[in-house]
C-alpha positions as MATLAB code, in Angstrom:
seq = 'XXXXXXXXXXXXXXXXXXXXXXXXXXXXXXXXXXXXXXXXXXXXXXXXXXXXXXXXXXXXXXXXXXXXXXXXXXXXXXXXXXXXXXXXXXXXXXXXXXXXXXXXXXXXXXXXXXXXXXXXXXXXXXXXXXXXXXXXXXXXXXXXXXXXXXXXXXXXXXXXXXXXXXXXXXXXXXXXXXXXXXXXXXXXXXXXXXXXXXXXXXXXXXXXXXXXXXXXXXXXXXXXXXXXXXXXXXXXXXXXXXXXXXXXXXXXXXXXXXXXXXXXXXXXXXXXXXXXXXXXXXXXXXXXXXXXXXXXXXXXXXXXXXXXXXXXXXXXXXXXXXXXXXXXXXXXXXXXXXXXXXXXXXXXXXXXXXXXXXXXXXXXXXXXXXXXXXXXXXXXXXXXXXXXXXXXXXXXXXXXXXXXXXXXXXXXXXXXXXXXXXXXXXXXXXXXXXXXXXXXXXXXXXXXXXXXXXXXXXXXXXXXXXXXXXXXXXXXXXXXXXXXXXXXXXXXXXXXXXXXXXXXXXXXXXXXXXXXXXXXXXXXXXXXXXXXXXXXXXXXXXXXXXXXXXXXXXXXXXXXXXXXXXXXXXXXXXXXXXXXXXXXXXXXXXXXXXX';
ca = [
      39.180  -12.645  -69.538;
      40.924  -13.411  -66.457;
      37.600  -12.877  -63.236;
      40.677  -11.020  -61.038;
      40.197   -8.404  -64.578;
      36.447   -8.426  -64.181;
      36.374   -7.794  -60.401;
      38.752   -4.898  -60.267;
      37.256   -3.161  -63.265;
      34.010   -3.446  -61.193;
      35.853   -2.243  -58.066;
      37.021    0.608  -60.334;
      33.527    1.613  -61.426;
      31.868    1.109  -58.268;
      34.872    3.946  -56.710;
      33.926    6.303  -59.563;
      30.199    6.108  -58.883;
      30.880    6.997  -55.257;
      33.215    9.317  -56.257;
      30.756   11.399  -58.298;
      27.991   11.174  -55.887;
      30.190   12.752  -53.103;
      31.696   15.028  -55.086;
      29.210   17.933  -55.187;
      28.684   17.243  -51.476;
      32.161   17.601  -50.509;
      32.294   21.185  -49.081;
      29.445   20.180  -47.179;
      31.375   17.338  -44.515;
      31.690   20.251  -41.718;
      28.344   20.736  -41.574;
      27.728   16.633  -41.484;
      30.578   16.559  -38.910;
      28.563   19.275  -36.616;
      25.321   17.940  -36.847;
      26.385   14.305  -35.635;
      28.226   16.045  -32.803;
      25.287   18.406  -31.837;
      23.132   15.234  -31.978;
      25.422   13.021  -29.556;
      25.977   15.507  -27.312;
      21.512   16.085  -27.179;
      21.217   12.453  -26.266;
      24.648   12.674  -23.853;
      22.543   15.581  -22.029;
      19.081   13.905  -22.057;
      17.893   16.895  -23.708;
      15.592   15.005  -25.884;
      13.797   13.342  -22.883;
      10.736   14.773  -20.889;
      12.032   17.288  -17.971;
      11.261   16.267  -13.995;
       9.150   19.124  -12.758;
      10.780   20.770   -9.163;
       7.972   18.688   -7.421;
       8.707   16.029   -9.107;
      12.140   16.317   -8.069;
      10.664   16.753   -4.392;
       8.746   13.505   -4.165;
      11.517   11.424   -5.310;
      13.632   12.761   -2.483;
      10.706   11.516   -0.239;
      10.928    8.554   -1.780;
      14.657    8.102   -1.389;
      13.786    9.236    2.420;
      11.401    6.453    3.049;
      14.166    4.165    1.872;
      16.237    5.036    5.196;
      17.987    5.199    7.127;
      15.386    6.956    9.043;
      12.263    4.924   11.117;
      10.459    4.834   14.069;
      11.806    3.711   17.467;
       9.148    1.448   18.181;
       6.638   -0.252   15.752;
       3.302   -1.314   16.908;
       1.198   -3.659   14.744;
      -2.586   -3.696   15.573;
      -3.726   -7.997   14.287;
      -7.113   -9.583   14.064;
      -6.051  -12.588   15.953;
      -3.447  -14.227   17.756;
      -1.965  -16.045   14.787;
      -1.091  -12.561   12.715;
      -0.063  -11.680   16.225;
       2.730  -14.284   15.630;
       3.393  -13.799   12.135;
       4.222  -10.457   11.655;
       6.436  -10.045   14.900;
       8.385  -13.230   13.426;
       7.781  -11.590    9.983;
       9.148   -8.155   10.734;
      11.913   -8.894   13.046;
      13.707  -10.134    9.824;
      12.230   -7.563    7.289;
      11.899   -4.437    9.419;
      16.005   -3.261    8.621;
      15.232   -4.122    4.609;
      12.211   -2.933    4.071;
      13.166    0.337    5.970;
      16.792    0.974    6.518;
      15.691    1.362   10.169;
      16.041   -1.417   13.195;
      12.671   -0.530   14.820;
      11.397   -2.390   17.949;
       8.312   -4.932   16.725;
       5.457   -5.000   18.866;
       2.813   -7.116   17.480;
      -0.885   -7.396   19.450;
      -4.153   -8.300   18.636;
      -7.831   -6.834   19.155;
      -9.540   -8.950   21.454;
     -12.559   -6.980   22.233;
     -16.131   -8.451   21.625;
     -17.358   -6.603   19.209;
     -14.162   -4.781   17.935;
     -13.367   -1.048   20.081;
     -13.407    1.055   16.949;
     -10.573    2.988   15.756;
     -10.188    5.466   18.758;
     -10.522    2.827   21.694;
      -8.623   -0.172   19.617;
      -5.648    2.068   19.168;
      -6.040    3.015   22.892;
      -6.401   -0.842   24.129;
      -3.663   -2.097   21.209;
      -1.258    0.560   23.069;
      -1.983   -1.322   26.584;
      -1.139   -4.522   25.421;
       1.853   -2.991   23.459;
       3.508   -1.123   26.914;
       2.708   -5.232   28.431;
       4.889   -7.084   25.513;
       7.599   -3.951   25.658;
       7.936   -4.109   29.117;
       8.188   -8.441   28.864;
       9.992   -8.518   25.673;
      12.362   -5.507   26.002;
      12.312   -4.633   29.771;
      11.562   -1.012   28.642;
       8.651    1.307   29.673;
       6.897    2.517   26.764;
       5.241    5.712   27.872;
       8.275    6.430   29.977;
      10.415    6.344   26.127;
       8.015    8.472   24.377;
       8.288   10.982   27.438;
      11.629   11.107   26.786;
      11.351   11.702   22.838;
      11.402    8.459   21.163;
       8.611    7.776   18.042;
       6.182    5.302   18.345;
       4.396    4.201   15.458;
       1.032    2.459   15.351;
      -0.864    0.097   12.524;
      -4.360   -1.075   11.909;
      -4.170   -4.172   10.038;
      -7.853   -5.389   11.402;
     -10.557   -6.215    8.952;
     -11.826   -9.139    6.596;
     -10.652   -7.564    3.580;
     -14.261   -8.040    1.623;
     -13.023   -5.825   -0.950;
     -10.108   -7.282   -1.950;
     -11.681  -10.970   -1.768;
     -10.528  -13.386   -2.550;
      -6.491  -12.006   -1.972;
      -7.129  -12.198    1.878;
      -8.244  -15.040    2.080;
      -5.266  -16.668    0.079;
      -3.506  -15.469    2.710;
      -5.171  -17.018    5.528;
      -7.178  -14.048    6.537;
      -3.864  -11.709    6.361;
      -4.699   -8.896    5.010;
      -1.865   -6.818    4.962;
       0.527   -9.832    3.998;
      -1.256   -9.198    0.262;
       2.195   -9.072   -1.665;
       3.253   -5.962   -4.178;
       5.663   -5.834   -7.259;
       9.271   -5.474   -5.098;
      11.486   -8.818   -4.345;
      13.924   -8.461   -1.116;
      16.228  -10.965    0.005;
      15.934  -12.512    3.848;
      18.533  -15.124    4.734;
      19.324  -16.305    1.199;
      15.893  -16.262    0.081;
      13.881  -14.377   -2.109;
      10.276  -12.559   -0.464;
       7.610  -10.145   -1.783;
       6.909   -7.192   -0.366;
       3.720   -7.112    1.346;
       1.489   -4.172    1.917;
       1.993   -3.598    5.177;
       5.735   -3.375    4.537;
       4.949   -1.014    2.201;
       2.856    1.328    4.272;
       5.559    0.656    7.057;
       8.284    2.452    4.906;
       6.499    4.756    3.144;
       5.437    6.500    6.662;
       8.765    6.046    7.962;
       9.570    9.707    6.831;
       7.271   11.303    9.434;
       9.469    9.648   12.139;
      11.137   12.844   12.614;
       8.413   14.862   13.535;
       6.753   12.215   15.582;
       9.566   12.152   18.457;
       7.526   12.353   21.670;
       3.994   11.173   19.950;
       2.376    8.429   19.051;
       1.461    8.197   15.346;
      -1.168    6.184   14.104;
      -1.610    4.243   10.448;
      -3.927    2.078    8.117;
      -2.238   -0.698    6.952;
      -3.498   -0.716    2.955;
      -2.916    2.674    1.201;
       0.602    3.994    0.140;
       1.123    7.599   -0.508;
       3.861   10.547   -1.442;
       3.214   13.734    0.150;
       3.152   16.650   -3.020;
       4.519   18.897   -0.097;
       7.607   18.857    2.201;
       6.034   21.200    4.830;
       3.945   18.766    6.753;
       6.863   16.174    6.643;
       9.479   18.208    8.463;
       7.707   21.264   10.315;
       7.307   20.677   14.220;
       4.282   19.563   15.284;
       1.998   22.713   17.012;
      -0.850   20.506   18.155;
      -1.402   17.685   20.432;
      -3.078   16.170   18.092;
      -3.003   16.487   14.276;
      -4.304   14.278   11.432;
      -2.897   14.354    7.913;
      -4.935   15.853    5.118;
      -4.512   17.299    1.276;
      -5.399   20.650    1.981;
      -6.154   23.713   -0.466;
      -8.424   26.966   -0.597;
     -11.953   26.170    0.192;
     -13.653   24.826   -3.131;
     -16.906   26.247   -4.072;
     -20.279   24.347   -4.768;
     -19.067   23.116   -8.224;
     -15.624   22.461   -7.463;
     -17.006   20.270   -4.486;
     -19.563   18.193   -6.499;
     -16.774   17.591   -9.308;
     -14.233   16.215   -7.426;
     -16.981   14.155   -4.977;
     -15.801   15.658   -1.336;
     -19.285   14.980    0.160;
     -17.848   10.880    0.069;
     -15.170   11.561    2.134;
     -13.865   12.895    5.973;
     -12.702   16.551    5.877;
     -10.589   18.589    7.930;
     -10.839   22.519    7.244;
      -8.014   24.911    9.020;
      -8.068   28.216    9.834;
      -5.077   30.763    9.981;
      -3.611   29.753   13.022;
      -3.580   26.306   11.533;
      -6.515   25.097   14.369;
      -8.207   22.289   12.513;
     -12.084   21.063   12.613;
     -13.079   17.401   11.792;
     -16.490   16.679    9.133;
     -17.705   13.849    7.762;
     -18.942   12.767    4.816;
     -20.728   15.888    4.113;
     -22.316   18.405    1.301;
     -21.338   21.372    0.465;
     -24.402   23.173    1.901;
     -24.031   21.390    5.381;
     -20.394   22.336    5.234;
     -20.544   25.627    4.843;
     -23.547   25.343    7.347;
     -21.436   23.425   10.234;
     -17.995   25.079    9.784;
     -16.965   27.654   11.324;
     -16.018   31.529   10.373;
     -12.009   31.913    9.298;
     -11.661   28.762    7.863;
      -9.220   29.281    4.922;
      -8.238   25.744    3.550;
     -10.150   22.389    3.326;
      -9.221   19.219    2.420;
      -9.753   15.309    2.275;
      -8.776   13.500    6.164;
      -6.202   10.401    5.300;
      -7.543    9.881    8.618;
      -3.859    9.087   10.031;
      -2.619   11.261   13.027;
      -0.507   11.396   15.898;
      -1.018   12.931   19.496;
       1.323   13.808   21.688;
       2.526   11.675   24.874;
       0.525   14.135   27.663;
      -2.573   13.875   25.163;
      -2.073    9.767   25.423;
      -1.762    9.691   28.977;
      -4.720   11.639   29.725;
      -6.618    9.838   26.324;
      -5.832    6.260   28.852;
      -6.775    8.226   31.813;
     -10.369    9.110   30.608;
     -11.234    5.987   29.058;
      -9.630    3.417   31.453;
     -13.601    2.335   32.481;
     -14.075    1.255   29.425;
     -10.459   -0.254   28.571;
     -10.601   -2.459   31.991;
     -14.005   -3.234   31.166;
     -13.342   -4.397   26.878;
     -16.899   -2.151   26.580;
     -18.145    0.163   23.656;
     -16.662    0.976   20.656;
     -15.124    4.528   20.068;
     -13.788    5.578   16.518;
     -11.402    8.552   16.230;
     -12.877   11.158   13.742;
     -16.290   11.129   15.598;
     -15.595   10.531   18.919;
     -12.298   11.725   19.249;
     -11.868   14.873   17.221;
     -15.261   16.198   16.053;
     -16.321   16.992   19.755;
     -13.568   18.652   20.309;
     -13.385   20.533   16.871;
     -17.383   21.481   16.791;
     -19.828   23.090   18.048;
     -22.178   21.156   20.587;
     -25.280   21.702   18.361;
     -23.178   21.144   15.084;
     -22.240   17.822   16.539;
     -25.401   16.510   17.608;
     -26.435   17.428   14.488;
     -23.849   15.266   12.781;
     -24.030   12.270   15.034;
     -28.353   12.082   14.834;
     -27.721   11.754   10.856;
     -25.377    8.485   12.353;
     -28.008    6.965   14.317;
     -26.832    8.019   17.593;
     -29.889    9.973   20.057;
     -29.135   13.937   20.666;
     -28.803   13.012   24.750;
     -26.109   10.653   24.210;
     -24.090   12.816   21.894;
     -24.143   16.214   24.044;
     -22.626   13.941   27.241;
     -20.187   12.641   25.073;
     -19.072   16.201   23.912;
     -19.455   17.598   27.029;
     -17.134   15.014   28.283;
     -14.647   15.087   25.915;
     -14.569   19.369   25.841;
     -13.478   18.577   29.517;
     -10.537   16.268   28.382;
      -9.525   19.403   26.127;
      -9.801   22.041   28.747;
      -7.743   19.484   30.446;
      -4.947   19.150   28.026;
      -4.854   22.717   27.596;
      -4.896   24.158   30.736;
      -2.054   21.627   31.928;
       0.366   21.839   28.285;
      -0.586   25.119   27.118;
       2.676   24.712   24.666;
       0.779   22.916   21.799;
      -3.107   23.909   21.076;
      -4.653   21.162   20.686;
      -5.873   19.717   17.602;
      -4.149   20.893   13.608;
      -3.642   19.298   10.487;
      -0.425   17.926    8.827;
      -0.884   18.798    5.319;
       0.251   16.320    2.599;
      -1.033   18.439   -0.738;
      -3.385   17.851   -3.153;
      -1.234   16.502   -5.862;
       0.227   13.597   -3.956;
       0.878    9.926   -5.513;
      -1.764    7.911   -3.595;
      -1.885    4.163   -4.268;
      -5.131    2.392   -2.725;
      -4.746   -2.006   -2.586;
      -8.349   -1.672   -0.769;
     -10.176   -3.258   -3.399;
      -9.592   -5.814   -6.206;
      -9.846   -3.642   -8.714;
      -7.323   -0.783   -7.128;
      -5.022   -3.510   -6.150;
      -5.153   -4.703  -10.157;
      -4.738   -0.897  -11.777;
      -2.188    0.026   -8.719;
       0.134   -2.761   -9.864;
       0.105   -2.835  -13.207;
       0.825    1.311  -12.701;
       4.163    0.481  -12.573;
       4.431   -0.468  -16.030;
       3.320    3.000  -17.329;
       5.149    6.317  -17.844;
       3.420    8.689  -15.738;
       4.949   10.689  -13.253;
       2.945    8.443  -10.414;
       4.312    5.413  -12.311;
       8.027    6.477  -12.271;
       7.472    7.357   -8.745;
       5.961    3.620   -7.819;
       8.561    2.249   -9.188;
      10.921    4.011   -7.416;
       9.493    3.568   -4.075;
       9.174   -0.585   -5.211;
      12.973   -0.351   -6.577;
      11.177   -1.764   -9.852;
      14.423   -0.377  -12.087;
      15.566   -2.654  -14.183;
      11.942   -3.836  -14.415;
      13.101   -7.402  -15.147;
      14.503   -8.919  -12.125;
      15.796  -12.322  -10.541;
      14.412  -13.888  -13.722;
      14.752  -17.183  -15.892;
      13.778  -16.590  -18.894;
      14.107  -19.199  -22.276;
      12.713  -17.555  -25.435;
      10.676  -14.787  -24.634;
       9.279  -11.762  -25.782;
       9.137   -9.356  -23.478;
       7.993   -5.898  -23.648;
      10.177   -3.184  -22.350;
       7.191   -1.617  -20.131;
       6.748   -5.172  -18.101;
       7.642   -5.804  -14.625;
       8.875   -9.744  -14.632;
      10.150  -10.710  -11.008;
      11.588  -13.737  -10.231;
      10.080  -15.559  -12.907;
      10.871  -19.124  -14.302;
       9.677  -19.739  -18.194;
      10.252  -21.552  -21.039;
       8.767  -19.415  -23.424;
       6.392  -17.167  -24.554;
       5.509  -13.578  -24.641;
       4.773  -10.893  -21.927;
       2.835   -8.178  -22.762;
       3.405   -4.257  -21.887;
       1.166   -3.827  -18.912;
       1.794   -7.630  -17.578;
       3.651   -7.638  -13.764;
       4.435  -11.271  -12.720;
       6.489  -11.519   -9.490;
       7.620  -15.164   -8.657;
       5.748  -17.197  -10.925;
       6.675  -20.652  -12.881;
       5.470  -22.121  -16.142;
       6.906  -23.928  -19.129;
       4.994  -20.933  -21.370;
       3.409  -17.656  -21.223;
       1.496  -15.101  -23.055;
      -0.152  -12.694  -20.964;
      -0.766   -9.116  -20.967;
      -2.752   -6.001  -18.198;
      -2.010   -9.252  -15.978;
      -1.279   -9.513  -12.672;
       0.279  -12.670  -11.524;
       1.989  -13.243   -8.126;
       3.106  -16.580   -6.689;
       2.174  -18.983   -9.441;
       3.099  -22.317  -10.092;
       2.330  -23.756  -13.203;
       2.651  -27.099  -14.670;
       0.716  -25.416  -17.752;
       0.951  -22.228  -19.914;
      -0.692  -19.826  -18.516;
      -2.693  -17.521  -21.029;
      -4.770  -14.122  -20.624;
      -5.740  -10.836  -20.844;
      -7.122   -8.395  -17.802;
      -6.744  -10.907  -15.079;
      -5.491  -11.581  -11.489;
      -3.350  -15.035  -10.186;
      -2.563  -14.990   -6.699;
      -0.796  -17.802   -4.832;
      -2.070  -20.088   -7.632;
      -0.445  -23.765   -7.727;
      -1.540  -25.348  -10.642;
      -0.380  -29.376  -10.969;
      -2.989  -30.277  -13.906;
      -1.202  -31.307  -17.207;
      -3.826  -30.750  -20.180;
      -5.024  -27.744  -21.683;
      -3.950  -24.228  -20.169;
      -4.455  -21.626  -17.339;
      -6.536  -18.917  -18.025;
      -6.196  -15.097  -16.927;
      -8.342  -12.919  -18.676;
     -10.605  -10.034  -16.766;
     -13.155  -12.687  -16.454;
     -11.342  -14.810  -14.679;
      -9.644  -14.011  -11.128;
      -7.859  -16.683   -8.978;
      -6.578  -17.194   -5.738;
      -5.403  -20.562   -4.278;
      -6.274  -21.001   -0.008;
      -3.541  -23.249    1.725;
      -4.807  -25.021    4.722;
      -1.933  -26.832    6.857;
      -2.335  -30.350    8.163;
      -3.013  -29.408   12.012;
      -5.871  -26.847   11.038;
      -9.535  -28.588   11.530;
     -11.268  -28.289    8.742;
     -14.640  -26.920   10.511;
     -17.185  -30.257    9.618;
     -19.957  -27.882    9.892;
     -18.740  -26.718    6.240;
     -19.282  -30.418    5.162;
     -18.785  -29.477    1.404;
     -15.027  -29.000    2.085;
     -13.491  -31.975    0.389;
      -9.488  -30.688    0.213;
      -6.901  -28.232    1.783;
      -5.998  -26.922   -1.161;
      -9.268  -24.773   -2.624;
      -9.251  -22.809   -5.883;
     -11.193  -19.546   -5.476;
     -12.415  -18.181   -8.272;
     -13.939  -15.037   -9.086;
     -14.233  -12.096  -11.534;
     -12.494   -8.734  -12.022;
     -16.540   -7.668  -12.130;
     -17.005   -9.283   -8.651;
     -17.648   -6.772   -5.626;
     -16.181   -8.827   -3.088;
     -18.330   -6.917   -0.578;
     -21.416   -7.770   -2.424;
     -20.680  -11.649   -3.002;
     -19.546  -11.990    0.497;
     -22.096  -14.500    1.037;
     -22.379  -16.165   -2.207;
     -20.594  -19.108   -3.284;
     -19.948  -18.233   -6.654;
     -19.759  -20.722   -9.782;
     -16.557  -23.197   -9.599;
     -16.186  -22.317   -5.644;
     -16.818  -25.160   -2.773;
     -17.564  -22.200   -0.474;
     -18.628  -18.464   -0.188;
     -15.887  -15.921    0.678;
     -17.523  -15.579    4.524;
     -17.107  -19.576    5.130;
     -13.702  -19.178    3.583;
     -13.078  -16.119    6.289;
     -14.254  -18.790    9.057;
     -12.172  -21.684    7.594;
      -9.199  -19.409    8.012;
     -10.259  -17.704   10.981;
      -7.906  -19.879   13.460;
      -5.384  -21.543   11.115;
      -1.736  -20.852   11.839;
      -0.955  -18.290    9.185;
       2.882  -19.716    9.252;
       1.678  -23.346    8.684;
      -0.622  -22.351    6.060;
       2.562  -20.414    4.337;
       4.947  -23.635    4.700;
       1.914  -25.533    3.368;
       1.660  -23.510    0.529;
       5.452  -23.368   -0.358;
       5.509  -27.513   -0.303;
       3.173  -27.612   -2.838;
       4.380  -24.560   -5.025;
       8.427  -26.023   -4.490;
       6.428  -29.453   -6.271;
       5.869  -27.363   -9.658;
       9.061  -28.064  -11.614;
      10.046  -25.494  -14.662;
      13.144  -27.102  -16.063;
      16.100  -24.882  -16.307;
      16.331  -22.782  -19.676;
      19.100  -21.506  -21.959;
      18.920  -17.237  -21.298;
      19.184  -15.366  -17.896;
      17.801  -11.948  -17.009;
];
């Protein structure tokens, strides 16, 4: 037989066998034909896919709000020392428009006060040096443009950071230059967010309702109000202070969700708000006041208006002249206003501070609101901004927070989708080189060089290097690696690694972050044991940084504290140039894909 016979009598069979398989199904095709159209048409529609709640919907508009083009006029940064002085004005004079969508005036001071002023005098004292450098660097008068309406945002970056150790110190005692999951681009070149930046933007959408007041920020937690109402209403007070408020919780309720660890504000119906700390339920109901109809946690943020200001610098001048005492906001600014004089003394005894000495400062401070009010009768005097009690809230206080608030934005909760929104981490691989490898679909991979290897679903790496990976619940940012870098539960940060032999670890146990130390910086002989400017600090994901302040802990030439005072004058730009040398010395060779 000819094999064209054989292979069109097997054609032939092979058409009959279809033929009589589909025949008892043929008046069926309409029914086929609908069910592939209903089906296209579900996934055209997103039907299949989870639903956005209506507040849902509400804090992504924040979101895109806090994006721009909306800011504050002027922008006050609070440092810890001349050198963050210089960075972040040089620093935010190029970022401010990105990171915003708003050209804000910079005005970058530092605390130097023996001692520190607390909270409530710093932010008075960081204000007189800012209304100096305005009126040198701008030729304006900065009360005289918040009389006329303008917004004037202030930020406390202060503070060594012991929680988050060893981060800070990586960045030269910077705190607030600690960098999140979001790559910008400044003159051609790619940068990290930092925290600050962050914080910057996300509070950029109270600008509005902050023309004519000074508003007043911590530079290390991000959050999305769950409410519009305290975001756009007027301001009624002449001073208010954001807070999640809801009905007043009862004994259980309190316990359960741990209110006795935290400041509290409770309002009554006219919205008039009263200031607690830290207290129990018991001593609550105890010290507040009759009407009060909502309570909540104090973000401890808040704003006062410009007469408020004036008269705050007015009553306090003594001491700001002088650089003497230290005055934080919530108990020597608010409470004596907001309580009674016994409930106060009451409070401030259980702080260490004798019952004499707390009636004359309540006595004087109930004549700075009889003051206020008698003068500006327009605005009582002190409220609450509420923010809800279901907003996003991420915390980069502590090492731990930091680790679990970055690798957030690989999950799917609404707080994820949010984070991601606000850190425009969509598509969630970004600026990337990548050879052969796997990488899950969950991972946030920015700006990353590899050869291969395989990144796991809660891994977020943001400019790092390395001829190999396989990592996963990693963090990794600014790492240069002549080796692969393996691990599971870990933290790199700023890590330049020129060894050749063996591998990089990053599992839980293991948390690293490199310290830069530029040529012109002494080296402080009195730490003798300091044998390089480059030190690898290592640490734990267990480690309380607070606790092992002291310690030098195994693999480390020196304790986080000496590392605080080997820092504590080094030229934070230097130490960055420094740094980028020896990371720009780490060659990945190029590789064959692009993301």
């Amino acid at each position: 037989r000819q094999p064209g016979f054989d292979r069109a009598r097997r054609r032939s069979r092979g058409r009959g066998l279809m033929l009589a398989v589909a025949a008892p199904l043929w008046p069926y095709w309409p029914y086929a034909v609908a069910i592939v159209v209903i089906v296209a048409t579900w996934k055209f529609l997103g039907l299949g896919k989870p639903t956005m709640s209506a507040q849902d919907r509400m804090m992504h508009g924040l979101i895109e709000r806090m994006h721009g083009p909306s800011g504050f006029d002027y922008v006050i940064i609070c440092c810890s020392n001349l050198s963050g002085e210089r960075f972040w004005q040089a620093r935010l004079e190029e970022t401010m428009l990105k990171v915003t969508g708003h050209s804000s005036m910079v005005l970058c001071v530092h605390e130097d006060w023996e001692g520190g002023a607390g909270n409530g005098l710093g932010t008075l004292y960081a204000l007189v040096k800012a209304i100096q450098l305005a009126r040198a660097k701008y030729g304006v008068e900065l009360l005289h443009e918040l009389g006329t309406g303008k917004s004037v945002a202030l930020y406390h970056t202060a503070g060594k950071g012991t929680r988050l150790a060893p981060l800070p110190g990586a960045e030269n005692n910077n705190k607030p230059a600690v960098k999140l999951p979001e790559l910008f681009e400044i003159n051609g070149e790619a940068r990290a967010l930092t925290i600050l930046e962050a914080v910057i933007r996300q509070t950029s959408i109270l600008s509005p309702r902050s023309k004519g007041r000074l508003a007043v920020f911590w530079g290390d937690q991000v959050f999305v109000p769950s409410t519009e109402s305290g975001v756009d209403a007027e301001p009624t007070h002449h001073a208010d202070i954001l807070a999640g408020l809801g009905p007043m919780p009862s004994e259980a309720q309190w316990t359960a969700r741990a209110l006795h660890q935290y400041g509290l504000i409770a309002t009554d119906k006219r919205g008039d708000a009263v200031q607690l700390e830290k207290v129990s339920h018991a001593d609550a109901v105890r010290l507040l006041p009759s009407g009060v109809l909502q309570v909540g946690t104090s973000l401890g943020s808040f704003s006062v208006s410009c007469f408020l200001l004036c008269e705050l610098l007015k009553e306090f001048k003594a001491e700001l002249d002088k650089k003497t005492g230290q005055f934080d906001a919530d108990p020597h600014f608010w409470m004596p206003v907001t309580l009674s004089e016994h409930a106060y003394a009451d409070i401030m005894l259980s702080k260490g501070t004798d019952e004499p000495a707390s009636k004359a400062h309540w006595a004087r401070m109930q004549r700075l609101k009889a003051r206020v009010t008698q003068q500006m009768p327009q605005l009582r005097f002190f409220g609450a901004v509420p923010v809800g009690q279901t907003m996003h809230w991420w915390d980069y206080g502590r090492l731990e927070l930091y680790k679990e608030n970055n690798v957030l934005v690989t999950e799917s909760s609404a707080s994820a989708k949010a984070l991601r929104h606000f850190l425009h981490a969509v598509p969630r691989v970004q600026s990337s080189s990548l050879g052969p490898v796997n990488v899950a679909r969950s991972a946030c991979v920015l700006g990353c060089t590899f050869r291969g290897g395989s990144i796991g679903a809660r891994a977020v790496l943001v400019n790092v290097k390395a001829p190999y990976v396989d990592v996963d619940d990693c963090v990794l940012v600014n790492v240069s690696s002549n080796r692969p870098i393996y691990g599971r539960g870990g933290v790199l940060y700023n890590v330049v690694d020129a060894e050749v032999d063996g591998k990089l670890s990053c599992d839980a146990a293991h948390v690293r972050a490199d310290v830069f130390v530029p040529e012109t910086a002494n080296l402080l002989p009195r730490l003798g044991s300091v044998a390089s400017r480059h030190l690898k600090v290592h640490s734990g994901m267990e480690v309380d940084g607070g606790k092992a302040w002291k310690v030098r802990l195994p693999g480390n030439e020196l304790s986080y504290e000496e590392i605080h005072a080997l820092n504590k004058d080094v030229d934070v730009r230097a130490a960055q140039e420094a740094a980028a040398r020896q990371h720009k010395a780490i060659i990945v060779t190029s590789v064959p894909a692009s993301h």
